[in-house]
C-alpha positions as CSV (number, residue, x, y, z in Angstrom):
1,X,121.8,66.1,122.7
2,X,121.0,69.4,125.0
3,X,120.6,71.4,122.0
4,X,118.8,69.5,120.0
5,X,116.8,69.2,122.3
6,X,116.4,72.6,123.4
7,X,115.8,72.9,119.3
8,X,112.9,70.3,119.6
9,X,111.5,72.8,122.8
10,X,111.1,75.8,120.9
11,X,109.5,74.2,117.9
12,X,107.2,72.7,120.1
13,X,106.6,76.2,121.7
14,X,106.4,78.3,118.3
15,X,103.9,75.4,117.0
16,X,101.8,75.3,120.3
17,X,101.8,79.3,120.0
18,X,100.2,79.0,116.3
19,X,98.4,76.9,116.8
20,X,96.6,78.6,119.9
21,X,96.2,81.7,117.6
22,X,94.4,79.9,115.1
23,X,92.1,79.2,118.0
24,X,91.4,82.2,119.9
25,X,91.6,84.6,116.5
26,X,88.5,87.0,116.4
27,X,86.3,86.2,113.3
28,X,87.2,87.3,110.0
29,X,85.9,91.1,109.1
30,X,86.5,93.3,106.0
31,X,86.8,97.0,106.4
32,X,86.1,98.8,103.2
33,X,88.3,102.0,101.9
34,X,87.0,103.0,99.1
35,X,84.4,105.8,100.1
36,X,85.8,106.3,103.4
37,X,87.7,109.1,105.4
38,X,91.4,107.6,106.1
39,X,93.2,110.1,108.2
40,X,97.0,109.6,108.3
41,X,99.6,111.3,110.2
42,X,103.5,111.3,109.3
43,X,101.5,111.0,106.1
44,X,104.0,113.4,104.4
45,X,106.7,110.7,103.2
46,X,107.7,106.9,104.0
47,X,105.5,104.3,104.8
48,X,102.4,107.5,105.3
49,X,103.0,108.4,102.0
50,X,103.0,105.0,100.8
51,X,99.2,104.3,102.7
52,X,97.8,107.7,101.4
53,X,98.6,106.8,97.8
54,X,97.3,103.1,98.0
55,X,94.1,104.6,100.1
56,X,93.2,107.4,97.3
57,X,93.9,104.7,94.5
58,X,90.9,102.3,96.2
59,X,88.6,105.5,96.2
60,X,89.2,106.5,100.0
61,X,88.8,110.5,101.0
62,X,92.2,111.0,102.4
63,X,93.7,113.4,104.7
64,X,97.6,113.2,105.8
65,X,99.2,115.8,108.5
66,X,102.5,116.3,109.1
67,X,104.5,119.2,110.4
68,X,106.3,120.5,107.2
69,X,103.9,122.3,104.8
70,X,106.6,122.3,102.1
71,X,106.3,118.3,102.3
72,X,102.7,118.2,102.7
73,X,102.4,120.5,99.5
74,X,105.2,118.2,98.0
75,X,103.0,114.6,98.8
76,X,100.2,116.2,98.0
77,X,101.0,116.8,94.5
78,X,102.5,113.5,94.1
79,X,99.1,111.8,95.2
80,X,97.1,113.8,93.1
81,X,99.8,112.9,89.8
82,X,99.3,109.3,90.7
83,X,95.8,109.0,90.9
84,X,94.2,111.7,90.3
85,X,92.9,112.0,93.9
86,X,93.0,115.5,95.8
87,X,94.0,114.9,99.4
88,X,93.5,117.3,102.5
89,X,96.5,118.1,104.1
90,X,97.1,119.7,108.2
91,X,100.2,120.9,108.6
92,X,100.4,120.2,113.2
93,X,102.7,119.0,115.5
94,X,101.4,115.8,117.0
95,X,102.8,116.7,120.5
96,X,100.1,119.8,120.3
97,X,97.0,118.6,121.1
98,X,95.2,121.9,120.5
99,X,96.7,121.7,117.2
100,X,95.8,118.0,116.3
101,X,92.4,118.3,117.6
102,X,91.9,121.5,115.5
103,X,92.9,118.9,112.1
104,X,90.8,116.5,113.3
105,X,87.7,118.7,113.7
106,X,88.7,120.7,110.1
107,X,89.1,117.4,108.2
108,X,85.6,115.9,109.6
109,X,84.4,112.6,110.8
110,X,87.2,109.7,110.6
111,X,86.6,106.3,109.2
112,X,89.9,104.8,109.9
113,X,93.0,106.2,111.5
114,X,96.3,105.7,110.7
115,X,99.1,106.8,113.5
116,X,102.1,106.7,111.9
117,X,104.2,109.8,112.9
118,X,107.8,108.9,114.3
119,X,110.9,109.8,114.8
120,X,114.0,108.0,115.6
121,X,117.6,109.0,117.4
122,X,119.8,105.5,116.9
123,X,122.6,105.7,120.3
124,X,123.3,103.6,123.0
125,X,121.4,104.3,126.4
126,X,124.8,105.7,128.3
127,X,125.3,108.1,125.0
128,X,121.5,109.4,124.9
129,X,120.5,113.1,126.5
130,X,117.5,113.4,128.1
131,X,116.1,115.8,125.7
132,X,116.9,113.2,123.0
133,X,114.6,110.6,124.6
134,X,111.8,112.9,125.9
135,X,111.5,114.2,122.4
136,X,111.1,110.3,121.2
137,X,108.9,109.9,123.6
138,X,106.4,113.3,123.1
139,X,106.2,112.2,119.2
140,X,105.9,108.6,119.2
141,X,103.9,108.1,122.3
142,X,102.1,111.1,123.5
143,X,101.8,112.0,120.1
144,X,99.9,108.9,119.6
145,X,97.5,109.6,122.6
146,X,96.9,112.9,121.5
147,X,95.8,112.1,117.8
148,X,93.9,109.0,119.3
149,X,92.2,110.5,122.0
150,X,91.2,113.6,119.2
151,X,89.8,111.4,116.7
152,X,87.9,108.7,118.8
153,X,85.0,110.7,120.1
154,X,83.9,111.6,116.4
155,X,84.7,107.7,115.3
156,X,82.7,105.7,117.7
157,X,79.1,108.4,117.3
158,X,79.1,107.0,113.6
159,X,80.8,103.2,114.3
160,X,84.2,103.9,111.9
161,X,86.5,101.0,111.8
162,X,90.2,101.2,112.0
163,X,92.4,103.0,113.9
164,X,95.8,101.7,113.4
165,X,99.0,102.6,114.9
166,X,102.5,102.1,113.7
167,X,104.8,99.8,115.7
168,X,108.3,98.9,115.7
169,X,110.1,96.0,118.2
170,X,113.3,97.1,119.2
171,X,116.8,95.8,119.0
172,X,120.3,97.2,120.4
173,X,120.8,100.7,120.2
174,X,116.8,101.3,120.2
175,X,116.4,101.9,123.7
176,X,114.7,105.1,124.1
177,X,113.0,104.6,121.2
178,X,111.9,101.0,121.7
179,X,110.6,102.4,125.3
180,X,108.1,104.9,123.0
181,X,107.4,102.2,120.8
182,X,106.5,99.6,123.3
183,X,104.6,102.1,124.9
184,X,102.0,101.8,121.7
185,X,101.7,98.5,122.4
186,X,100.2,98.6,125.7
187,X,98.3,101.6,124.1
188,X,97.2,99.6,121.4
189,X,95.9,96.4,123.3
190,X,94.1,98.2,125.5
191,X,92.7,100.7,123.5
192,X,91.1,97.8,121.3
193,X,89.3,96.4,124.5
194,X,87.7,99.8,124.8
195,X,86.3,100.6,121.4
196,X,85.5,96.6,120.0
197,X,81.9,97.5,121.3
198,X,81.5,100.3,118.8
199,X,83.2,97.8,115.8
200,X,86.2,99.8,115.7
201,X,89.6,97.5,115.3
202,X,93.2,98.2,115.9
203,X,95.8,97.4,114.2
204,X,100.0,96.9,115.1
205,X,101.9,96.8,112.1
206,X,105.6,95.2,112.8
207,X,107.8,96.8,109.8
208,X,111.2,95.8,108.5
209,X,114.1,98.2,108.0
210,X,112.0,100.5,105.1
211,X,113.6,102.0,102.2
212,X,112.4,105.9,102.9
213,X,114.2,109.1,103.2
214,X,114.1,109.1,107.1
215,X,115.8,105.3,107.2
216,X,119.0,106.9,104.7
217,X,119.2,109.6,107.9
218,X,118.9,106.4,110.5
219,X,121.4,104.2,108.9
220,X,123.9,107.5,108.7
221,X,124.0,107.6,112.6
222,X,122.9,104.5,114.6
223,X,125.5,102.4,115.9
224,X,127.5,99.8,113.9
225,X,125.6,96.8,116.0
226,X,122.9,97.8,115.6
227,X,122.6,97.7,111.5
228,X,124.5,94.3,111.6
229,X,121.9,92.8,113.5
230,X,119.2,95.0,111.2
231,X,120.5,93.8,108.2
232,X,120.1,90.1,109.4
233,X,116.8,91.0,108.0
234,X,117.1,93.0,104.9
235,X,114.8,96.1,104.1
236,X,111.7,96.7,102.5
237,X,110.4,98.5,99.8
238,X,108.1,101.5,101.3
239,X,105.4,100.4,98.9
240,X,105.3,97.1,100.0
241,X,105.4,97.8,103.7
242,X,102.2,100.4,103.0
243,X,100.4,97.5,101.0
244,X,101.2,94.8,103.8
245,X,99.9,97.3,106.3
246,X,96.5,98.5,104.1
247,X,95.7,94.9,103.9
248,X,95.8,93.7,107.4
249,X,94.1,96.9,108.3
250,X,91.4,96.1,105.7
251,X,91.4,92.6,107.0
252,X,90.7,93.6,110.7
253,X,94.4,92.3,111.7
254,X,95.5,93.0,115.3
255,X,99.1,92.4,114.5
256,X,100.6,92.8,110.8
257,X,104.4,91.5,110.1
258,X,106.2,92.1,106.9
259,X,108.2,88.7,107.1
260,X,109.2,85.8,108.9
261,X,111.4,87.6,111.3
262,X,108.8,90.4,112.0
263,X,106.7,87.3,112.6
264,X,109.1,86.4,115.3
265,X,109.4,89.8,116.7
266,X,105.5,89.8,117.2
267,X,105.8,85.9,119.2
268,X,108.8,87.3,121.3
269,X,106.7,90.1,122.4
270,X,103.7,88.3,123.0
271,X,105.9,85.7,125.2
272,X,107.5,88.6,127.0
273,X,104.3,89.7,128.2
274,X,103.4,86.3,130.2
275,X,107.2,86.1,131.7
């Protein structure tokens, strides 16, 4: 009897929470690609890769920076096979500002930005070294604020739409790099209060597990727990996580999930923030 009707409770909850959504949603906007400047960072392989191939295909200038010139020379000549599309390419280190500002200025004026750099050490808190979560840290949060904070200036003088930032909910053996990851939330909502006044729109894309070269490393070393309760899931394919994320980027999203458990993530989140 208690747990059904605990059952009943969070149907109730999840319904009431939709259903509020569909109330409060901003109004529908479309942000064009085709003819416009898409910056992407980490845009050297996975999910980066993915978006700058789907952004040249629809006609968009695109520019990708990463730290490794041997992979930026690499994704550069797979875009160019695949569509015929030359892309700019910035070989920095997001946690250089000097260096990202520099790419920013080189590639010109930024239509919509795509933060996507990451990276990802999979242990248990007790078992992390501080070096291993400042590192997380400097590239998937400051690394952030850096590229944002280099790009926006240039973005709101000529009313660009877009910038989106990568985001990943975090499960057991995540800490550190939930704590950078959470981190772009906050970022993210409050940065969207900020620059809605000059039509610009931010987007939080939720992805699964994603079938690229830097998840093969993850799965190698994070704890056993921590895939079991990953796999619960199942993966993606990186170019239907890069499509899912171009379209609700296109489509003015705030939040983008993947699938219904991404969808739950994104309510688990939104329900930790008024507990």
């Amino acid at each position: 009897m208690v747990s059904s009707l605990f059952l009943f409770f969070i149907l109730f909850l999840v319904s009431l929470l939709i259903i509020l959504a569909l109330i409060v949603r901003p109004k529908s906007v479309r942000i064009p690609i085709k003819s416009r400047h898409v910056f992407i960072t980490g845009g050297s392989s996975g999910i980066g890769l993915g978006l700058a191939h789907l952004a040249a295909a629809e006609g968009a200038r695109v520019s990708i920076l990463a730290r490794s010139p041997e992979k930026l020379a690499e994704a550069k000549r797979s875009i160019l096979l695949a569509t015929g599309v030359e892309v700019d390419t910035f070989s920095a280190d997001v946690r250089d500002y000097d260096a990202v500002s520099k790419a920013v200025d080189e590639s010109g004026p930024i239509d919509v930005l795509v933060v996507n750099q990451g990276v990802f050490i999979g242990k248990e808190l007790e078992k992390q070294s501080p070096e291993e979560v400042k590192f997380m840290i400097d590239v998937n949060l400051l690394g952030s604020f850096n590229v944002i904070e280099a790009a926006l200036p240039s973005m709101k003088a000529r009313e660009s739409r877009g910038p989106a930032s990568i985001f990943k909910a975090g499960i057991y053996g995540y800490t550190a790099y939930s704590a950078s990851k959470f981190g772009l939330q906050g970022l993210a909502q409050a940065l969207q209060q900020e620059v809605i006044s000059h039509d610009i729109h931010v987007t939080l894309l939720f992805p699964p597990d994603t079938d690229t070269p830097g998840f093969e490393e993850e799965q190698k070393k994070r704890p056993e727990l921590t895939s079991i309760i990953a796999g619960s899931s199942g993966s993606m394919k990186t170019k239907e996580v890069a499509k899912i994320c171009l379209d609700g980027i296109k489509a003015g999203k705030f939040t983008v999930t993947c699938h219904f458990i991404g969808f739950l993530l994104s309510l688990a989140i939104v329900l930790a923030c008024f507990h």
